[in-house]
C-alpha positions as CSV (number, residue, x, y, z in Angstrom):
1,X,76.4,-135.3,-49.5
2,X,77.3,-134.7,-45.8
3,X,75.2,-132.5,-43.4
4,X,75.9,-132.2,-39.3
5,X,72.8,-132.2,-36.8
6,X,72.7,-129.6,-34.1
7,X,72.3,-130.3,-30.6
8,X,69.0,-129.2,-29.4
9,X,68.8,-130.8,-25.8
10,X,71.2,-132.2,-23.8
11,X,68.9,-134.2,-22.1
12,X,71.4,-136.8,-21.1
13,X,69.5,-139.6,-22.0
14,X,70.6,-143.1,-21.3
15,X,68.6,-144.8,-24.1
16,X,66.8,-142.1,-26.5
17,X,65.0,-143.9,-28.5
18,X,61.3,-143.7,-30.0
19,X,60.9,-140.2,-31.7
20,X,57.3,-139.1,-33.1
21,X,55.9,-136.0,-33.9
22,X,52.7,-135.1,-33.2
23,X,51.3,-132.7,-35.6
24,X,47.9,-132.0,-33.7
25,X,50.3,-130.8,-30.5
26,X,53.1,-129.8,-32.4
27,X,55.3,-131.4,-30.0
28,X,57.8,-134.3,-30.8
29,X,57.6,-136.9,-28.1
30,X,60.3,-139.0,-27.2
31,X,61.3,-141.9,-24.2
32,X,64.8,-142.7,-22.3
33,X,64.1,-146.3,-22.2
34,X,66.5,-146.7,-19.5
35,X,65.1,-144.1,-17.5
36,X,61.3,-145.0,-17.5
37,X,61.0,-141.6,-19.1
38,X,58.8,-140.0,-22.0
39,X,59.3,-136.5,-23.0
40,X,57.2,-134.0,-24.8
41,X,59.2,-130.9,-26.1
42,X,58.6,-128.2,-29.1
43,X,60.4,-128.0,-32.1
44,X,62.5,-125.7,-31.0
45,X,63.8,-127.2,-27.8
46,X,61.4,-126.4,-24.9
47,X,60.6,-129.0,-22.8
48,X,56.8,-129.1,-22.8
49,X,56.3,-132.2,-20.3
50,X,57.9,-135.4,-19.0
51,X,56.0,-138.6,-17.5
52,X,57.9,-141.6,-15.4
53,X,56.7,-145.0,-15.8
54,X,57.3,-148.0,-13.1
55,X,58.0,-150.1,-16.2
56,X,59.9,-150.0,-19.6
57,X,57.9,-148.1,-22.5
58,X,59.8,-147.7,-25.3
59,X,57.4,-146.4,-28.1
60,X,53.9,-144.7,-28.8
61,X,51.3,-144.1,-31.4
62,X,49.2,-141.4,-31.6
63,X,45.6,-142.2,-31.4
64,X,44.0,-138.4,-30.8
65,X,45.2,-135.2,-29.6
66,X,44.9,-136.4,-26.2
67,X,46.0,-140.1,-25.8
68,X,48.8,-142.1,-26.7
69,X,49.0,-146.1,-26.9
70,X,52.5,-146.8,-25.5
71,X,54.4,-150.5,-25.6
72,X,55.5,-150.9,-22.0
73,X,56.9,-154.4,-20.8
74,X,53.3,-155.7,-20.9
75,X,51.2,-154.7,-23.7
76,X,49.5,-152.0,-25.2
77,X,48.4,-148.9,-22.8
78,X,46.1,-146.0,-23.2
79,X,47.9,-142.9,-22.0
80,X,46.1,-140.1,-21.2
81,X,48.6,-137.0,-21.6
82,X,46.5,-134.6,-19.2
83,X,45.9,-137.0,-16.1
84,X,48.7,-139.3,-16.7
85,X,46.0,-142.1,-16.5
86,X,46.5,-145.6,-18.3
87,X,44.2,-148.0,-19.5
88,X,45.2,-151.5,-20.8
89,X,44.8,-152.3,-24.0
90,X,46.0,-155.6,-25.1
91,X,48.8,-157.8,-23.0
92,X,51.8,-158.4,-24.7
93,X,54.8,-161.0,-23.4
94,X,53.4,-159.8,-20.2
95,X,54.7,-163.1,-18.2
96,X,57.7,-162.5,-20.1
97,X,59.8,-160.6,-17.4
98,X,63.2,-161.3,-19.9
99,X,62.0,-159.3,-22.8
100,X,60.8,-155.4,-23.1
101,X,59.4,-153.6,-26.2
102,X,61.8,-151.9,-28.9
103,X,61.1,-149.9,-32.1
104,X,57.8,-149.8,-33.1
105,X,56.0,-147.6,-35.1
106,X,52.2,-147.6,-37.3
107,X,51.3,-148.4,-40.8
108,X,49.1,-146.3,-42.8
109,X,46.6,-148.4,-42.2
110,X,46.1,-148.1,-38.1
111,X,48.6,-150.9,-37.4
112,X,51.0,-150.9,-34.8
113,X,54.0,-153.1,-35.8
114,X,55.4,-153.6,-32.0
115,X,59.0,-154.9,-31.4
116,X,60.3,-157.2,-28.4
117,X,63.8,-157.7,-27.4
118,X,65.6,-159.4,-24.2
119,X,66.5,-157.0,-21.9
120,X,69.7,-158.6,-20.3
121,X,73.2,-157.2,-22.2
122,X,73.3,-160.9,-23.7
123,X,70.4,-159.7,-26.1
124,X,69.6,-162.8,-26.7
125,X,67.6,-163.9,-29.8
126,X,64.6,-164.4,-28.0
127,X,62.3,-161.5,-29.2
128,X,59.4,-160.9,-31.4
129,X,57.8,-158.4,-33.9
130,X,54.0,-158.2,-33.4
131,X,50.6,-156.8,-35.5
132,X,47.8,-154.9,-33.7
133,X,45.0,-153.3,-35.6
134,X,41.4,-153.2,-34.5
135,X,41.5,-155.5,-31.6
136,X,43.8,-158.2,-32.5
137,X,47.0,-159.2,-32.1
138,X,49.1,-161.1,-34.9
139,X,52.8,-162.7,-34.4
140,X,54.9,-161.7,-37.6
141,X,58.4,-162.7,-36.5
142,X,59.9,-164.2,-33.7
143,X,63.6,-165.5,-32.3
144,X,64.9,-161.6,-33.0
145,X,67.7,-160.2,-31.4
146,X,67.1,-156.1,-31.8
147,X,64.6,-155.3,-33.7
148,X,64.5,-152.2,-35.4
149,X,63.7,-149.9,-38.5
150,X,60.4,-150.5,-38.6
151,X,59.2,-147.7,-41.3
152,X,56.5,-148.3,-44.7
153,X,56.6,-146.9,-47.8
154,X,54.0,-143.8,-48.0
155,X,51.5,-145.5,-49.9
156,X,51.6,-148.2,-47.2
157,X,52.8,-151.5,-49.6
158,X,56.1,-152.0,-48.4
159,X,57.6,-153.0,-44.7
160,X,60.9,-152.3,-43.6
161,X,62.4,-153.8,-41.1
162,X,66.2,-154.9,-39.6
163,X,67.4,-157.9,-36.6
164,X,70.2,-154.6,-35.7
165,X,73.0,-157.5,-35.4
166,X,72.8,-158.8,-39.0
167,X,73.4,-155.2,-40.0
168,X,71.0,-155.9,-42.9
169,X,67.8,-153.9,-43.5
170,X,65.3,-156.3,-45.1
171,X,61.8,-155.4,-47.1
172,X,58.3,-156.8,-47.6
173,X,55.2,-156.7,-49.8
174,X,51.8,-155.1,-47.7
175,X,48.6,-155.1,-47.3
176,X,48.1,-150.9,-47.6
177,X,44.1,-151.8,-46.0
178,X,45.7,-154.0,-42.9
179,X,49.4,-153.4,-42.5
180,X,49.7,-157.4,-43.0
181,X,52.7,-159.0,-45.0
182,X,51.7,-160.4,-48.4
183,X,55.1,-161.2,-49.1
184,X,58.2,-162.4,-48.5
185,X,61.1,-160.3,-47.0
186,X,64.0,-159.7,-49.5
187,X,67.1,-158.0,-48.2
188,X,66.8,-153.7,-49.1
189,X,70.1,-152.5,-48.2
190,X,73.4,-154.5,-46.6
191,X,75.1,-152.0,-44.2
192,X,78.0,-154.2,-43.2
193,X,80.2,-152.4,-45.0
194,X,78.9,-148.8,-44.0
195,X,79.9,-147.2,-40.6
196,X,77.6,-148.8,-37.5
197,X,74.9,-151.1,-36.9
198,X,71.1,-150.2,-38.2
199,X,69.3,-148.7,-36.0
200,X,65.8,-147.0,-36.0
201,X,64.6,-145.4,-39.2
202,X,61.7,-143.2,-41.2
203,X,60.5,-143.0,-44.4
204,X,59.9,-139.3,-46.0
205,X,57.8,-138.3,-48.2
206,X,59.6,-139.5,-51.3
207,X,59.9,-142.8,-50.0
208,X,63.8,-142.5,-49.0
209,X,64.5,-144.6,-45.8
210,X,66.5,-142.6,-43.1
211,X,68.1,-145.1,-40.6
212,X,70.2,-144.2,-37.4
213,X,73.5,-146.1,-37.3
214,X,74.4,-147.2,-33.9
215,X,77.9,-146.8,-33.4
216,X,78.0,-145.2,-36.4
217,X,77.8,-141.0,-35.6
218,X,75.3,-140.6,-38.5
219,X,71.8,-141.0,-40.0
220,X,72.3,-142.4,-43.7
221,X,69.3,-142.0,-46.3
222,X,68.7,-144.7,-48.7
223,X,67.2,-144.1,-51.8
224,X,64.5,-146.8,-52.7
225,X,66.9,-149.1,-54.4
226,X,68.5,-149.1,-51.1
227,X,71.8,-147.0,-52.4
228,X,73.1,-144.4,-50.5
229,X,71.8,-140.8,-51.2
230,X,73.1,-139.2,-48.1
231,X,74.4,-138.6,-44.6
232,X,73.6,-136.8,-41.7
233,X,76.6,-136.7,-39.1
234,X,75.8,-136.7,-35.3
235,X,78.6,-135.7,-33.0
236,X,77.5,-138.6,-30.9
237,X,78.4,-142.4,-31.8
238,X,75.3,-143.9,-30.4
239,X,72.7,-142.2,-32.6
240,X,69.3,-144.3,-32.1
241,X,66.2,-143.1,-34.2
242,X,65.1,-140.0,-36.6
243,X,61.5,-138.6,-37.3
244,X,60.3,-135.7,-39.1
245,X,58.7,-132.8,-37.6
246,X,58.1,-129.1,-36.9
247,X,55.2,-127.2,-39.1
248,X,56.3,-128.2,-42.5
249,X,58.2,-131.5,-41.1
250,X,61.3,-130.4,-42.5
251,X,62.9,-130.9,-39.3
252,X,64.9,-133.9,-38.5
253,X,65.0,-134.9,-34.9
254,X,67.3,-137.4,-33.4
255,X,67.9,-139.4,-30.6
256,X,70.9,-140.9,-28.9
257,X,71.8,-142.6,-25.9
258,X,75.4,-142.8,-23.6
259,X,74.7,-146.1,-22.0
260,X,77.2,-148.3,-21.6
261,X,80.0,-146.0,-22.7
262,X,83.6,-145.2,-20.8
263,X,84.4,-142.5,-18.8
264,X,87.0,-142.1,-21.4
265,X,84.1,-142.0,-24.2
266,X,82.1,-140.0,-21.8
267,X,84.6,-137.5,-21.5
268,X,84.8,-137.1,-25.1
269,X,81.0,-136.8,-26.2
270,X,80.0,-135.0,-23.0
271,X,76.3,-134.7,-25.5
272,X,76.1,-138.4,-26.0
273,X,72.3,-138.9,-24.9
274,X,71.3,-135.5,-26.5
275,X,68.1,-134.6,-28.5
276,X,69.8,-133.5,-32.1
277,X,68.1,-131.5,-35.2
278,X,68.7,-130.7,-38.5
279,X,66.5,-128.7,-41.3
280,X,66.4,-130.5,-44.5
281,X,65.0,-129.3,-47.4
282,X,62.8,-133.0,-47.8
283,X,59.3,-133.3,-45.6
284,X,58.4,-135.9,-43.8
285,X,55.4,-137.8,-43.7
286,X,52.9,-137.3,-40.7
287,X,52.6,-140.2,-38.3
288,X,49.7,-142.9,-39.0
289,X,47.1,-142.8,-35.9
290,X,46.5,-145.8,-34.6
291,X,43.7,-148.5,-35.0
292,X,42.4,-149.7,-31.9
């Protein structure tokens, strides 16, 4: 089954990425890593606020209805959404001035899973994917490329995961108390042969994976065995990340960038960058708050 997302915001973003909804603000916040830039905006399409950083912050987790943790360039950062005020939390490749933070998102258990990535176009394999819960901070993988799709089953026992290049989205056993792996990865879905590379992705709450294809013009759900069950077209080709949200988190949002694209390509997706939505008849699970 094929369904097309609307455009709600033509926000022009060079890198969307990072899309989380917070229920207690009812406002769906979102970053143009690029840009420096995070955006809060309502489900249907208001801009609510917008924040510049002097560094790279590509992802947050909720931790009240007042503060954000965001993973800048450094580390781990309190936000403080009414001042603007940050706090440092925990450093992270912070004498590392080749790599920035990627996808990242929390288990149910309080744990931030936190991606690295070089931030030269070579995108050299010299990234990381990281653990933080309750003060400390665990090294899970290391010598990624892109990593992305980070998303856990709803009860919390299984990791998801993809390196984008390998265009293979991998699995793992864990812990549902610590967020930990217990397990080895095995391989969930092979997307070689499907349109794109794997890009960020969410789990709903039936514990279908919905992953952004990069280069792709779609968000493809796949069914716990990792088959297909359906697609979302995006009238853009660099579609980035989904998450669920809106009152009964039946709305999809999803983010895209137009970096690195011709004038020619330009010309023909004058929306590439855009904010897109699309109401599905499928909630989605509300974000895990994090552990500090």
């Amino acid at each position: 089954m094929n369904q097309t997302a609307r455009l709600l915001i033509d926000s022009q973003c060079a890198l969307g990425e990072g899309p989380i909804w917070h229920p207690g603000r009812q406002q769906l916040f979102f970053f143009d890593i690029n840009n420096e830039t995070l955006f809060a905006v309502t489900a249907d399409g208001a801009f609510a606020d917008s924040w510049m950083f002097n560094e790279t912050v590509a992802a947050a987790a909720i931790l009240d209805d007042d503060t954000l943790v965001l993973a800048t360039d450094t580390g781990l950062k309190q936000f403080d959404l009414a001042t603007g005020g940050m706090n440092r939390i925990n450093e992270i490749e912070a004498d590392n001035a080749q790599t920035r933070t990627n996808d990242s998102r929390v288990h149910p258990s309080g744990a931030f899973w936190i991606g690295t990535m070089d931030r030269g176009p070579a995108e050299a394999p010299i990234g990381a994917v990281y653990h933080y819960r309750a003060g400390v901070l665990t090294t899970l993988k290391s010598g990624i490329a892109i990593p992305n799709a980070t998303c856990f089953s709803p009860d919390g026992r299984i990791a998801y995961w993809t390196d984008t290049p390998s265009r293979r989205i991998m699995q793992c056993a864990t812990d549902p108390a610590t967020g930990m792996p217990v397990g080895e990865w095995t391989l969930f879905a092979d997307v070689s042969d499907q349109p794109g590379y794997p890009d960020g992705a969410v789990i709903d709450s039936e514990g279908y994976l919905w992953n952004a294809r990069w280069g792709g013009s779609c968000v493809v759900r796949h069914a716990p065995d990792g088959s297909v069950d359906r697609i979302i077209d995006v009238p853009v080709s660099q579609v980035t990340c989904p998450a669920f949200g809106g009152k009964d988190l039946k709305t999809l949002f999803i983010t895209t960038a137009n970096k690195n694209m011709s004038p020619e390509q330009l010309a023909a997706e004058k929306v590439a960058g855009g904010l897109f939505a699309i109401d599905l008849d499928i909630a989605g699970l509300p974000e895990a708050k994090i552990t500090l």
